[in-house]
NUFI-168289 format. One record per atom (N, C-alpha, C, O): residue in one letter; y, z, x. Coordinates in steps of 0.001 Angstrom, whole numbers, padded with zeros to 6 digits, always signed. Each point is the difference from the previous one (the first is absolute). Layout:
BEGIN
aYZX
...
END
This chain:
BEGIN
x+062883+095904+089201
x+001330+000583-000064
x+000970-000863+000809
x-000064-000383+001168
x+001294+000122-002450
x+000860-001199+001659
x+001107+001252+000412
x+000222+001165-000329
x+000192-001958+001053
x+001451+000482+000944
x+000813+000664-000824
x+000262-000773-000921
x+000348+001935+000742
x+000842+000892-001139
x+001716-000881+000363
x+000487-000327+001082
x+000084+000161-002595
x+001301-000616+000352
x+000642+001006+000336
x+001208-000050-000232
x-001649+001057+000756
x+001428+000859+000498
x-000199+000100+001793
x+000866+000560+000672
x-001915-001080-000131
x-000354-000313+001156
x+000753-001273+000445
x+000858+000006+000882
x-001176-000880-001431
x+000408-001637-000013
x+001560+000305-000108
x+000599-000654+000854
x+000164+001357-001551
x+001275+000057+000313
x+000457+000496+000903
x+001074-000538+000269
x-001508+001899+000868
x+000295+000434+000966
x-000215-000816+001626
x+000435+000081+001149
x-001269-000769-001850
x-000617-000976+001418
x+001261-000883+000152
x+000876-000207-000839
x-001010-000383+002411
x+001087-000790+000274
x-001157-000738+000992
x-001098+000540+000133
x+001452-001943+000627
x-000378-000947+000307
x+000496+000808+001617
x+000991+000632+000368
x-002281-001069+000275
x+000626+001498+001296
x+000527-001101+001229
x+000433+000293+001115
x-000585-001391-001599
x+000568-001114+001158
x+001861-000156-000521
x+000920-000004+000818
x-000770-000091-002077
x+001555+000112-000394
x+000356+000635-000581
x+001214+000043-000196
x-001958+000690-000325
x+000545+001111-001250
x+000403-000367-000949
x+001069+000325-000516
x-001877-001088+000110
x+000742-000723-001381
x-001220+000767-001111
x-000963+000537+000547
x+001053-000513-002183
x-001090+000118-000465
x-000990-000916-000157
x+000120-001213+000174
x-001308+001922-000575
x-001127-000725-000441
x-000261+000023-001347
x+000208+000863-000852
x-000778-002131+000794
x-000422-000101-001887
x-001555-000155+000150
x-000289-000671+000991
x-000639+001056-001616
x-001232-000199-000415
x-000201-001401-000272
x+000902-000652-000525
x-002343-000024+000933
x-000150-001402-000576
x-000601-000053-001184
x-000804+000924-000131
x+000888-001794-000985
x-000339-000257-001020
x-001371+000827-000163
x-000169+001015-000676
x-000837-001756+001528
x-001534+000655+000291
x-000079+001187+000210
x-001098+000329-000451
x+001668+000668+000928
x-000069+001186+001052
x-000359-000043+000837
x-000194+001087+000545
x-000103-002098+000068
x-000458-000197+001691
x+000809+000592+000804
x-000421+000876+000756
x+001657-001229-000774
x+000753+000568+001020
x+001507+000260+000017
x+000571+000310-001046
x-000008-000411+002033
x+001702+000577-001072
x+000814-000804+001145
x-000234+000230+001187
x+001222-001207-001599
x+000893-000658+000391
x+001250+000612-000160
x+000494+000701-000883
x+000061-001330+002417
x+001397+000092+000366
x+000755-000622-000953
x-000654-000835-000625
x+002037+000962+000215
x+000786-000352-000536
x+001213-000754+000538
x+001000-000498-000517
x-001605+000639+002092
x+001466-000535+000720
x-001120-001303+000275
x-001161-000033+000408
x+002415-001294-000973
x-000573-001465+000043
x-000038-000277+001566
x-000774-000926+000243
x+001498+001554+001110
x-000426-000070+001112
x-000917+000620+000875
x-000403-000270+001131
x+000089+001517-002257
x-001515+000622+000981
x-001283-000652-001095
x-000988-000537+000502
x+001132+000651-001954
x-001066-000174-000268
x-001262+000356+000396
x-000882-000593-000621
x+000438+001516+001611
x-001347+000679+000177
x-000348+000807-001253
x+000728+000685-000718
x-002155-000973+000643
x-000918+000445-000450
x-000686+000690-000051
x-001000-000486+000528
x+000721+001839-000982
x-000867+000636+000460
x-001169+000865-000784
x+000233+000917-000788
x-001463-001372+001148
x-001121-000042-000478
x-000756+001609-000952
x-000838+000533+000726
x+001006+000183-002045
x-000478+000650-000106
x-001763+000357+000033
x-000654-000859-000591
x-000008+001781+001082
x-001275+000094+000333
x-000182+001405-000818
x+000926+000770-000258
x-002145-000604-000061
x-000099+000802-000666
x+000739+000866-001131
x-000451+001107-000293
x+001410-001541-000237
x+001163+000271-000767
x+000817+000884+000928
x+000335+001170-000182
x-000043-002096+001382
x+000836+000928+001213
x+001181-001075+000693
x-000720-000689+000723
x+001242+000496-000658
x+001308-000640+000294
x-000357-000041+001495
x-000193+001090+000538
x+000073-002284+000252
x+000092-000186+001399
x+001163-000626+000712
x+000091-001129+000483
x+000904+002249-000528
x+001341-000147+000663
x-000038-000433+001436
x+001001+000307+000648
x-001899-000921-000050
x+000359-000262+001378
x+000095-001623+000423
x-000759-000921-000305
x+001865+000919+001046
x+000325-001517-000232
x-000673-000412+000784
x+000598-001019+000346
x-002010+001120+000572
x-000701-000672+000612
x-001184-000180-001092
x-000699-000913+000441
x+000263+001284-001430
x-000714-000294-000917
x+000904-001139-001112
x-000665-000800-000657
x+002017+000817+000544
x+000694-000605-001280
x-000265-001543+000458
x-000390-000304+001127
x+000651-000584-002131
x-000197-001729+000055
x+001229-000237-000728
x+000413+000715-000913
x+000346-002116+001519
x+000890-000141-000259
x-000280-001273-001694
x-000894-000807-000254
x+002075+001201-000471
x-000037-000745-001347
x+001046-000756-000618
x+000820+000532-000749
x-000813-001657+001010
x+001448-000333-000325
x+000026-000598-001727
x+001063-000341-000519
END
């Protein structure tokens, strides 16, 4: 089961608040702001919003 798009639209990037988009793969769901760009890793079809887990992606 992936990530529901009505989740992925409520989420915001908790370092800027910008949105997130899903990656191609479903791995994980990217920032949209070209200066945070964090990453952050879904696990278990669970969204890991914490920016000490996110990797940066330029």
């Amino acid at each position: 089961m992936a990530v529901p798009p009505e989740l992925i639209e409520i989420l915001r990037c908790p370092k800027c608040k910008s949105k997130v988009e899903i990656k191609p793969d479903n791995s994980a769901l990217k920032c949209v702001n070209v200066e945070c760009s964090l990453v952050y890793p879904i696990k278990d079809d669970i969204p890991v919003m914490l920016i000490e887990e996110a990797s940066v992606e330029k």
